[in-house]
Backbone as CSV, one residue per row, in Angstrom:
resi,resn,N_x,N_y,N_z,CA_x,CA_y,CA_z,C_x,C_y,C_z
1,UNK,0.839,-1.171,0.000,0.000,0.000,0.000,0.885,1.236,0.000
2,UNK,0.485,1.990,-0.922,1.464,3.484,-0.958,0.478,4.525,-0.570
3,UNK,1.670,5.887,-0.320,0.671,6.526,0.533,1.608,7.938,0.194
4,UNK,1.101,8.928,0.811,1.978,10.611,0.172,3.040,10.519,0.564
5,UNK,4.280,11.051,0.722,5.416,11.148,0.181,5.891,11.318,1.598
6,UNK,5.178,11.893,2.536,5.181,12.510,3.913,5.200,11.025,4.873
7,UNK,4.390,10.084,4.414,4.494,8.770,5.458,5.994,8.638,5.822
8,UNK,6.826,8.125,4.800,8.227,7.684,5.435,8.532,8.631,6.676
9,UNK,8.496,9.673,6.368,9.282,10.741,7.433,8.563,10.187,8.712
10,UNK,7.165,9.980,8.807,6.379,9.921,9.778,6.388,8.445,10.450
11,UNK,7.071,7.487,9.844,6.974,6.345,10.187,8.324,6.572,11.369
12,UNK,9.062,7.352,11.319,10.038,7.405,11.927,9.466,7.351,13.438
13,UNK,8.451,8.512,13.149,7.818,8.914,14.746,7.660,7.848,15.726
14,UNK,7.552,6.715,15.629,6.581,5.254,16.530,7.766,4.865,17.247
15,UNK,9.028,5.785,16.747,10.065,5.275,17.517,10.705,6.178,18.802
16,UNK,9.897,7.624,18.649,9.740,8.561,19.406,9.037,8.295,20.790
17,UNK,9.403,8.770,21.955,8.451,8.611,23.329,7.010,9.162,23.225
18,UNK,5.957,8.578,23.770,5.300,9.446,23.941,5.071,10.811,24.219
19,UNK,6.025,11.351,25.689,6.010,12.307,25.689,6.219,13.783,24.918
20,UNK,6.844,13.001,23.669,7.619,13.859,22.934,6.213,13.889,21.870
21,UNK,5.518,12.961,21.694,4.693,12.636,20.764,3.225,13.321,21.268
22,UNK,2.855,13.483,21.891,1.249,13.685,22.538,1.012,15.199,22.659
23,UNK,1.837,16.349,22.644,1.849,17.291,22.863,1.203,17.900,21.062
24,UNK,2.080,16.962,19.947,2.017,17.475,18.780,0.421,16.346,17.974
25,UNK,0.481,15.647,19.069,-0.984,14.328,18.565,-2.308,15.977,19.134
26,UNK,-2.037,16.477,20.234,-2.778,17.004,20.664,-3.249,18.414,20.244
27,UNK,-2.412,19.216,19.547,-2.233,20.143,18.681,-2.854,19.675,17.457
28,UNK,-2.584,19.009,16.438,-3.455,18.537,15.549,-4.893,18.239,15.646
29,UNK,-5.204,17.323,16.565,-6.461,17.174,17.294,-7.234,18.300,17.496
30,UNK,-6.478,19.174,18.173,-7.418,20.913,18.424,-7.643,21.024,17.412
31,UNK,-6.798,21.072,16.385,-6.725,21.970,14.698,-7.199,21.556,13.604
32,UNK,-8.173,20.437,13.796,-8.125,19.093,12.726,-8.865,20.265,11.748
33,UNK,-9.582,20.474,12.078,-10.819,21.307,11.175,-10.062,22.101,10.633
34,UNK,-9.380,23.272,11.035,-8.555,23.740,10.214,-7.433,23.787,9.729
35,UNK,-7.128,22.484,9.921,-5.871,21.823,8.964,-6.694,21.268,7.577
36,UNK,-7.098,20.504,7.824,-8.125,19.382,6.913,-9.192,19.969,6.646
37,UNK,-10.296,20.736,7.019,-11.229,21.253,6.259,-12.360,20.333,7.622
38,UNK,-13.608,20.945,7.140,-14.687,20.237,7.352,-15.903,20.055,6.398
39,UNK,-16.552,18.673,6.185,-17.902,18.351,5.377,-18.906,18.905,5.835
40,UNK,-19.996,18.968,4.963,-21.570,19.648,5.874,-22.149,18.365,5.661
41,UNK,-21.786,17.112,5.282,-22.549,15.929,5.215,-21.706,14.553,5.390
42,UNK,-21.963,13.508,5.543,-21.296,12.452,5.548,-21.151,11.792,4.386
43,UNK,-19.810,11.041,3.773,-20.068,10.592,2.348,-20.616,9.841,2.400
44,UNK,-21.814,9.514,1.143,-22.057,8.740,1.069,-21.433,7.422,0.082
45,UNK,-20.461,6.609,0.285,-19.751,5.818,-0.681,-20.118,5.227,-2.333
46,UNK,-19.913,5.866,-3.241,-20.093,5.154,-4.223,-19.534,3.448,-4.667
47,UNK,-20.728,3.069,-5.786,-20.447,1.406,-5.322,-19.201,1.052,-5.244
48,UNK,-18.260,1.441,-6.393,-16.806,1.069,-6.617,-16.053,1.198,-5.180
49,UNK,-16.435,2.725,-4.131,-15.868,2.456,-3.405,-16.429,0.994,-2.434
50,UNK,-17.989,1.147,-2.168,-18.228,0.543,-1.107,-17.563,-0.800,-1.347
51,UNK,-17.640,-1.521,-2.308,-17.042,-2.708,-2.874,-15.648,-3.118,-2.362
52,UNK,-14.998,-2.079,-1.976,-13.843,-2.060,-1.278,-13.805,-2.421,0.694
53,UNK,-15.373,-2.241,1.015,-15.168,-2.871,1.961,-15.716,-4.163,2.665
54,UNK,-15.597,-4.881,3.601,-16.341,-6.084,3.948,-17.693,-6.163,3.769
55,UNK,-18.123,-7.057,3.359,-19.764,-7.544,3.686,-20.709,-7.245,5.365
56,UNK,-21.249,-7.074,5.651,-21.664,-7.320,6.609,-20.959,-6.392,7.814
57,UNK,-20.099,-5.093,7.643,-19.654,-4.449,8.527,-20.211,-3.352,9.212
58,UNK,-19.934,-2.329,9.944,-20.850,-1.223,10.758,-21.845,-1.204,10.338
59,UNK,-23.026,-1.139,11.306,-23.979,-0.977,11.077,-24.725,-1.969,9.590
60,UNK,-23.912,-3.047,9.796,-25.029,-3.796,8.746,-25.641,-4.983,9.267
């Protein structure tokens, strides 16, 4: 599975203490919305995607 260009750097982190880690988990967390944006609705999955996930999962 590949992923943006930014994972490697970040994979590094898991090797970091928590302490060092939770301060900047927690900052993001405050900021999510305005880092990332926010929806006014929930997606609703098209088939191709839904097809991508299990049978019978949340709420089915």
């Amino acid at each position: 599975m590949r992923g943006p260009a930014g994972w490697p750097v970040l994979s590094v982190c898991r090797f970091l203490p928590g302490w060092l880690k939770d301060p900047l988990y927690f900052s993001v967390a405050r900021n999510r919305y305005r880092l990332f944006g926010r929806y006014d609705r929930c997606m609703i999955p098209r088939p191709e995607v839904r097809a991508r996930f299990a049978a019978g999962g949340f709420g089915a």
